[in-house]
SESEKOL-121518 format. One record per residue: residue in three letters; y, z, x of N, C-alpha, C in turn. Coordinates in steps of 0.2 Angstrom, whole numbers, plus 5000, padded with zeros to 4 digits. Example, Ala and Ser with C-alpha at 12.3 -4.5 7.8 and 13.67 -1.06 7.14 Angstrom:
# SESEKOL-121518
ALA497250395066497850395062498450395066;SER498950355064499550365068500050395064;
This chain:
# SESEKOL-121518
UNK538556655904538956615900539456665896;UNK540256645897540656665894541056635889;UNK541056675882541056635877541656675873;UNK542256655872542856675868542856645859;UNK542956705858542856665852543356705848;UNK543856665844544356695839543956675833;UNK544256725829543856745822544356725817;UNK544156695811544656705806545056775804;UNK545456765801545656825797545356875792;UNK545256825789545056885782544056885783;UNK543956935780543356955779542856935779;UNK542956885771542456845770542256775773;UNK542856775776542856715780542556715790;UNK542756765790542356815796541456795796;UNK541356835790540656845790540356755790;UNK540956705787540556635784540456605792;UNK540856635796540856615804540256645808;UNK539856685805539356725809538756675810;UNK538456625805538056595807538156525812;UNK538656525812538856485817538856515825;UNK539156575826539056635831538456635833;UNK537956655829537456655829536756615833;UNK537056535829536756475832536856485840;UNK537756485842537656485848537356545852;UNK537356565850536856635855536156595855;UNK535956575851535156555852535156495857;UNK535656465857535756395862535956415869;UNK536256505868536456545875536456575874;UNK535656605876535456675874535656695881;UNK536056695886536456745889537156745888;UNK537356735883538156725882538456795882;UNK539056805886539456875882539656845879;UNK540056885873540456875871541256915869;UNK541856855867542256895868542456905862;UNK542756955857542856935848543756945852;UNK544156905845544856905845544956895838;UNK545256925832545256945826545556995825;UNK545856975816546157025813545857115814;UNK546157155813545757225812544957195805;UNK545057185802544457205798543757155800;UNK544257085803543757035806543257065811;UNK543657105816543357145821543057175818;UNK543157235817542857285815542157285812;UNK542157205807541457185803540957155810;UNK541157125815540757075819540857085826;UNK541057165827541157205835540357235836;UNK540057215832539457285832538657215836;UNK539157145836538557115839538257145845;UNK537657135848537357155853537557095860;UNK537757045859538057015863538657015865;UNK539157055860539857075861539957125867;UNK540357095872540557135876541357135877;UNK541857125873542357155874542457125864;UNK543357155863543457145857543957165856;UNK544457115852545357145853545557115845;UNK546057155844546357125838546757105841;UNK547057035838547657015838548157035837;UNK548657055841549357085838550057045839;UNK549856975844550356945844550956925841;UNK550756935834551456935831551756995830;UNK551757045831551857095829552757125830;UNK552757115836553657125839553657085845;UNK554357055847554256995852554356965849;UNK554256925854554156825853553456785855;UNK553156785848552356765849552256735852;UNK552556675856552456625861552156665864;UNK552756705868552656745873552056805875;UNK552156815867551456875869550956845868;UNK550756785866550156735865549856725872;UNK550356695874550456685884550056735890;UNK550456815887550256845891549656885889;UNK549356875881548556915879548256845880;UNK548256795882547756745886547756735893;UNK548256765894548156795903547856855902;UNK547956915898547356975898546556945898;UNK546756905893545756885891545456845898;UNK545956805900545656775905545056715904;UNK544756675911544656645909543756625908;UNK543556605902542756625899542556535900;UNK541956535901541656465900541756425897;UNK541856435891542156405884542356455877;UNK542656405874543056445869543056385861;UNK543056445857543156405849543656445846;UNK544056435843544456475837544356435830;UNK544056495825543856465819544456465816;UNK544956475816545756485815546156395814;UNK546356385809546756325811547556335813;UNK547556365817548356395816548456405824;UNK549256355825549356355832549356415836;UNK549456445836549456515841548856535843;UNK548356515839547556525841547456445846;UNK547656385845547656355850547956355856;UNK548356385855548956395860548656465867;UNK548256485865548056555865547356535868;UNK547056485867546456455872546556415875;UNK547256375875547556325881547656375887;UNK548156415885548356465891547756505894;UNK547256515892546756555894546356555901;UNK546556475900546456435905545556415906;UNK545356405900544456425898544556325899;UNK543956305902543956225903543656185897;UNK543556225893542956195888543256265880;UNK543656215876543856225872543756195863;UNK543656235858543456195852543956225847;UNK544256185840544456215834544556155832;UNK544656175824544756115819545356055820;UNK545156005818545755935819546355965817;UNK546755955820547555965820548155955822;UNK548755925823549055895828549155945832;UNK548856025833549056055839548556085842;UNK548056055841547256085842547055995846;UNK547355955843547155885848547755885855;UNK548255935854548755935860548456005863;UNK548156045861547956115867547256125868;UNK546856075863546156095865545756035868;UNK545156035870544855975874544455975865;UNK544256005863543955955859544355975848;UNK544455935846544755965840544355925835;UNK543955955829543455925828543455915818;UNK543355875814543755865809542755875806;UNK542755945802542155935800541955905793;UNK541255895791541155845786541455885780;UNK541655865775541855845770541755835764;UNK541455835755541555925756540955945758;UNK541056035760540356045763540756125761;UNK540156155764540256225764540356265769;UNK540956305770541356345774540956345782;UNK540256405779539856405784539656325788;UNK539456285783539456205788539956195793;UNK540656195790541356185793541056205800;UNK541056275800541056305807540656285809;UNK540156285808539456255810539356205814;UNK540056145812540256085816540756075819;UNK541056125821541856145825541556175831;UNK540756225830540356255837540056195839;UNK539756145835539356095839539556065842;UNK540256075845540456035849540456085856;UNK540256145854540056185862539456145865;UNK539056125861538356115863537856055861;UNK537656045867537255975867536755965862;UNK536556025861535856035857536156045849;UNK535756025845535956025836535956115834;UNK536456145834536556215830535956205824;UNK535756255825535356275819535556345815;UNK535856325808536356405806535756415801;UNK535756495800535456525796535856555791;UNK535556615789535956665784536456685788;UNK537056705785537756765788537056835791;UNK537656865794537356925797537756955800;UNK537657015799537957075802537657125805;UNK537857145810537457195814537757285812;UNK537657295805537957355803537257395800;UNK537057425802536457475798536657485791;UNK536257445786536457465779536157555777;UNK536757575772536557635770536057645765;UNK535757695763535157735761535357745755;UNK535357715750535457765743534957785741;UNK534857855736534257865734533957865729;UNK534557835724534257795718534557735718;UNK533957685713534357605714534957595710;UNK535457555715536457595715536457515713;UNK537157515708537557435706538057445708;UNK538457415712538857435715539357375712;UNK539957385710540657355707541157365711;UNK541257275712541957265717542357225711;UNK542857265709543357235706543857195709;UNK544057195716544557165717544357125724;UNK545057095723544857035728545657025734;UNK545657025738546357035743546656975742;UNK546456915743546956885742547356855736;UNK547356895731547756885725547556895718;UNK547856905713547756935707547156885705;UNK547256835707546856755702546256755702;UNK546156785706545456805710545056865705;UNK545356905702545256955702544956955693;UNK544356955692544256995684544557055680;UNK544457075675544757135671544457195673;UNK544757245674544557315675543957325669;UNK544357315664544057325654543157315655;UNK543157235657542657215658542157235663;UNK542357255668542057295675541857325674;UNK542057375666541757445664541357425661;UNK541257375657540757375653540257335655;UNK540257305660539457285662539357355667;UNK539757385668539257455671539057475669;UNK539357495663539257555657538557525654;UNK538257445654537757425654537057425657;UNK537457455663536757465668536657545670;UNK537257575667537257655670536557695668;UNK536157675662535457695662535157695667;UNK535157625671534557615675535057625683;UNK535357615685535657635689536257675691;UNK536357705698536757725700537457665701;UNK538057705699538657675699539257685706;UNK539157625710539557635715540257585714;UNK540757605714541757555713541757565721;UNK541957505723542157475730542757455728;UNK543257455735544057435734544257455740;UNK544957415742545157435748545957475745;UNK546257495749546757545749547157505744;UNK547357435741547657425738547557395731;UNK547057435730546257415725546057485721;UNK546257555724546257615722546457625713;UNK547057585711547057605705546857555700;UNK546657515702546057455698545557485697;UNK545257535704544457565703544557625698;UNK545157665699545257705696545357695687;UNK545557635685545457625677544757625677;UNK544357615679543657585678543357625677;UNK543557675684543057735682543357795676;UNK543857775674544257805668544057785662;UNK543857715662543457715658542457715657;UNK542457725661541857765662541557815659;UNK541957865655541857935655541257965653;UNK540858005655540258005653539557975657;UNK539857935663539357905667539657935674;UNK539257935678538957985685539357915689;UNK539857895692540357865696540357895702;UNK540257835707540657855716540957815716;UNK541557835716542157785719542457795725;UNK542457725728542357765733542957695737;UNK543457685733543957635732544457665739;UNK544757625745545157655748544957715753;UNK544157735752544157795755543557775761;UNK543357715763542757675767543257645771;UNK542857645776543157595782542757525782;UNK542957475785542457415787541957435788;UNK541557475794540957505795540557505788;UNK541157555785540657615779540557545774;UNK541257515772541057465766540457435769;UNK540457385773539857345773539157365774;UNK539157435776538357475777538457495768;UNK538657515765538757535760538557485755;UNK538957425755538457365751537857345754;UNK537557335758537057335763536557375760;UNK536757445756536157475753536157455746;UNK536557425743536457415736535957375734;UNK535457395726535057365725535157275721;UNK536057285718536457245715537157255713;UNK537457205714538157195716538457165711;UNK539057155708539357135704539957125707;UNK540357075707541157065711541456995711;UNK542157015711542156945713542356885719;UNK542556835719542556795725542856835729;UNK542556875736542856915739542356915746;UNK542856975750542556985757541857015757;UNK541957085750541257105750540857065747;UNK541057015745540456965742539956935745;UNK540356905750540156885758539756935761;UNK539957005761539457045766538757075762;UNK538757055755538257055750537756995756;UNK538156965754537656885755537156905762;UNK537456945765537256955773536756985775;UNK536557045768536057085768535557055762;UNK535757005759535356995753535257025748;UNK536057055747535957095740535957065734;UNK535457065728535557035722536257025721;UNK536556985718537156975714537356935712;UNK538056945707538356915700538956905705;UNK539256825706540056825710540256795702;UNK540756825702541156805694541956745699;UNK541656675698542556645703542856605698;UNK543356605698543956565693544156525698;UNK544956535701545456465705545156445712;UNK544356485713544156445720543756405720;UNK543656375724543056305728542356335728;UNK541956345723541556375723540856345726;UNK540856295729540356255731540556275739;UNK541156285741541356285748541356365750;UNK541556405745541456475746541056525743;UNK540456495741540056535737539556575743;UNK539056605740538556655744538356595747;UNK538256615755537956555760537156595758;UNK536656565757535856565758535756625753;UNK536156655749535656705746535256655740;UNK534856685738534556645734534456705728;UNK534556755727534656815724535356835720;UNK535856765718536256765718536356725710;UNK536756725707536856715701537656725701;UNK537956635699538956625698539056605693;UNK539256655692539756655683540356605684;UNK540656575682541156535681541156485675;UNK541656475675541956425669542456365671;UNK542156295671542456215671543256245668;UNK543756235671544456195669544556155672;UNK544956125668545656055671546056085676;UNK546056145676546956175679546556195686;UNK545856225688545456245692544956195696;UNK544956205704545156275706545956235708;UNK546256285709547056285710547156315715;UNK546756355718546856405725547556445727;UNK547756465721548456495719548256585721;UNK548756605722548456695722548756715716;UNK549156685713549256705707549156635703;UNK549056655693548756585689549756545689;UNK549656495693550356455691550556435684;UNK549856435682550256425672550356485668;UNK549956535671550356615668549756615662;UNK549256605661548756605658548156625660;UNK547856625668547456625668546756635667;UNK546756585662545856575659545656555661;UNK545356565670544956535673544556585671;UNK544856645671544456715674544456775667;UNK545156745663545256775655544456745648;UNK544256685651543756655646543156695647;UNK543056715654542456755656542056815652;UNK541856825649541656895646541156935646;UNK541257005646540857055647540357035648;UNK539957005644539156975638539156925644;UNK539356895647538956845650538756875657;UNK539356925660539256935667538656985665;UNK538557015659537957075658537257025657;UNK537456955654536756935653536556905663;UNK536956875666536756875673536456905676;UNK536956975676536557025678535757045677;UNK535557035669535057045667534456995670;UNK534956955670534356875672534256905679;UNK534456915683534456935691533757005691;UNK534057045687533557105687532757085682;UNK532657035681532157015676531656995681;UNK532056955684531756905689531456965697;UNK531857015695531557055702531057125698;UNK530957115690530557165690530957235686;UNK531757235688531957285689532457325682;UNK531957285679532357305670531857305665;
């Protein structure tokens, strides 16, 4: 059984796609499969044991996407069936050409014109559901999803590490205070080692943090990880503080304790899938969620009303309940 499958773009959206991945393997415990996905989607969910081949998307790249859409679904060839978790026509476009007989992705007027099946999931629900009912139209039998999962060996620390993700890729709204960052560390730096996560464009966010650190034993490690490294990296952490992001999601995956701090998101649709070692700081607005990448009223109090003292008392509740304070 040959099974294609396009991955969303970003990260954390990747990982909310895994148990749905997942289910189907168990309904086809002989599937290949094939991943088609951004670089970092790849990179997080190429290490499955069922993956047999694995491509970034480059179609848009130079060209005429039509065009190269056309001839990377004549490279891929044609698979048993296909799903793209992507609502975006080039991804249907891109398993019509394929020529695969048995196609799935979300309702849309170009997923009901290029796909056999286009599938409107329940409402609201959460991300990982969404998918979860977009694959069941692979299969006869009821998907049964579990936890996210990643097939990355988590790392070894050898003292218990809190590890601080300030930022968030898809926009500043997302994103808490440095200031504040520092001081629920600076909170726990007694009891724990101090790990700052960030991707290249996250480097001088971790850098104030750790600046204002001075005096506490910091890895920063902002910029300097690959996909691989972040997710095995958080994978070893004993507790996680961050906010609504990709590594939040690959927290989720290994069951690391953690504090998600969200403001202008859907927090019921995006929050950690099945940890139960999780504790969401947030605060009710009228303006919220806005799903803005930046605050549209120039304000943003979703994430400004937040304070040190609550994400610190979280934290504590989290480590009370495990013993570890």
């Amino acid at each position: 059984m040959k099974i294609l499958i396009i991955l969303p773009n970003w990260l954390g959206d990747a990982i909310m796609a895994t148990p749905a991945i997942e289910a189907l393997c168990v309904i086809y415990p002989d599937a290949q499969l094939t991943l088609v996905g951004s670089y970092v989607s790849i990179e997080a969910l190429k290490h499955h044991p069922q993956c047999l081949r694995s491509y970034v998307d480059e179609t848009k790249k130079e060209g005429n996407r039509f065009l190269n859409t056309y001839r990377f679904a004549k490279e891929l060839g044609v698979h048993d069936m296909a799903i793209t978790f992507r609502n975006q026509l080039h991804s249907s476009l891109l398993l019509c050409c394929s020529g695969t007989p048995i196609t799935a992705g979300r309702a849309s007027w170009h997923s009901h014109l290029l796909l056999t099946h286009a599938i409107k999931p329940a409402h609201p629900s959460h991300l990982v559901e969404q998918y979860r009912d977009i694959a069941q139209s692979l299969s006869e039998k009821p998907l049964e999803i579990g936890h996210l999962k990643l097939h990355i060996k988590p790392h070894i620390f050898e003292r218990p590490t809190l590890g601080i993700n300030p930022g968030a890729t898809y926009g500043s709204a997302k994103r808490w205070y440095p200031e504040k960052f520092a001081e629920v560390a600076r909170a726990f730096s007694d009891s724990y080692e101090i790990v700052l996560f960030g991707g290249p464009n996250e480097v001088e966010m971790a850098n104030d943090i750790e600046a204002r650190l001075d005096g506490v034993n910091v890895m920063n490690l902002a910029g300097k990880t690959s996909v691989q490294e972040l997710c095995a990296r958080i994978g070893g952490l004993d507790l996680f503080v961050t906010n609504d992001s990709g590594p939040m999601h690959a927290a989720a995956a290994y069951q690391v304790p953690t504090v998600a701090i969200f403001g202008p998101t859907r927090y019921l649709e995006t929050s950690q899938w099945m940890n139960e070692k999780n504790v969401i700081v947030r605060h009710d607005m009228e303006c919220a969620p806005c799903m803005k990448r930046e605050c549209p009223l120039g304000h943003h109090e979703c994430m400004k009303s937040i304070t040190a003292q609550e994400v610190i008392e979280a934290t504590k509740k989290i480590c009370l309940e495990r013993g570890k304070l």
